[in-house]
C-alpha positions as CSV (number, residue, x, y, z in Angstrom):
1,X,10.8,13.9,-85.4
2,X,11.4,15.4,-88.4
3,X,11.7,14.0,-91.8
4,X,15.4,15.2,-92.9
5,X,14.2,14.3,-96.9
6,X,11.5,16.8,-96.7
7,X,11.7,20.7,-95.8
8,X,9.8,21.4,-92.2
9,X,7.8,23.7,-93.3
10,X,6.0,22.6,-96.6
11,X,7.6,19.6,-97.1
12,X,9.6,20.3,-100.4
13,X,12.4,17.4,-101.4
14,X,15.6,18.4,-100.2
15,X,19.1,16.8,-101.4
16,X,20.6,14.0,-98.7
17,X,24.1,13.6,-98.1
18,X,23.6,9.6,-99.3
19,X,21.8,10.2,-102.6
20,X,23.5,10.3,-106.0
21,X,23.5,13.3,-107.3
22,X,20.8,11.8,-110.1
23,X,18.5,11.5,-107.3
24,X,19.0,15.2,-105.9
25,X,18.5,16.8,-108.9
26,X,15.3,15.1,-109.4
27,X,14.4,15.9,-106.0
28,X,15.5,19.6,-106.6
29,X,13.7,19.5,-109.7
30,X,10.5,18.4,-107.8
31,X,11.1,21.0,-105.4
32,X,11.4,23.9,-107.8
33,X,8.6,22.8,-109.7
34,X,6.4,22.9,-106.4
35,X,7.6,26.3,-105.1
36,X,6.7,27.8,-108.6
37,X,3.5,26.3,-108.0
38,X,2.8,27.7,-104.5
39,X,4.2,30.9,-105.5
40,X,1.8,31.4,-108.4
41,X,-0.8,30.7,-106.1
42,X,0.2,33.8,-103.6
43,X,0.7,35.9,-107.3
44,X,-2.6,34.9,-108.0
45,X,-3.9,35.5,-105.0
46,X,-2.5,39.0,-104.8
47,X,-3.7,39.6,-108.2
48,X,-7.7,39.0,-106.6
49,X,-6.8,41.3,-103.4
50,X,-5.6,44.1,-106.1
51,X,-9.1,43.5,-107.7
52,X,-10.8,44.0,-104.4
53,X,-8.8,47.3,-103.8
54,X,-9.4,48.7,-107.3
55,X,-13.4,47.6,-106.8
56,X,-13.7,49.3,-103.6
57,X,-11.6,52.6,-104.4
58,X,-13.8,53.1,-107.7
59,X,-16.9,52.4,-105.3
60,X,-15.4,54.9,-102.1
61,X,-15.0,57.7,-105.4
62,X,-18.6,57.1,-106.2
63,X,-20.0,57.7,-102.9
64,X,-17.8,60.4,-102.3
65,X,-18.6,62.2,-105.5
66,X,-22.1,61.7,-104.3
67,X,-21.2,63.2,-101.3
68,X,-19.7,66.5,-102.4
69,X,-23.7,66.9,-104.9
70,X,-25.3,66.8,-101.5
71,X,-23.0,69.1,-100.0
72,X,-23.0,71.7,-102.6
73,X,-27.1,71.6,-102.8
74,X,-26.9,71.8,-98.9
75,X,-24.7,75.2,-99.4
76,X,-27.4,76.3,-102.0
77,X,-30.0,76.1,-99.7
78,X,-31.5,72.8,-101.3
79,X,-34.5,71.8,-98.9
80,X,-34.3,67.4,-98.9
81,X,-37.5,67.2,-96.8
């Protein structure tokens, strides 16, 4: 059964029709506080996949620069054996 103080998903405080409204916004505080958290996480996780991209498209440039050398000495009648 679910808990009704608690959102189903990741559990954040929600507001109940019985509390004060000094308890809900603490719990609503609490809750903000933890989405802020768990969405800096996903911002920081982006921010490592955007690394990775940047990394691999300097890397695919490389090898595609190095590509286009061989090419062009192939065309010139470069011998590699």
């Amino acid at each position: 059964m679910p808990d009704p103080t608690n959102s189903p998903n990741l559990g954040y405080p929600l507001p109940h029709p019985d509390n004060i409204a000094a308890e809900d916004a603490t719990r609503l505080r609490q809750a903000i506080l933890a989405v802020d958290g768990d969405l800096q996480v996903l911002i920081d996780g982006l921010a490592a996949v955007e690394t990775v991209q940047s990394a691999t498209a300097v890397g695919l440039a490389a090898v595609q620069a190095r590509q286009a050398r061989i090419e062009t000495a192939i065309l010139l009648g470069f011998d590699f054996t």
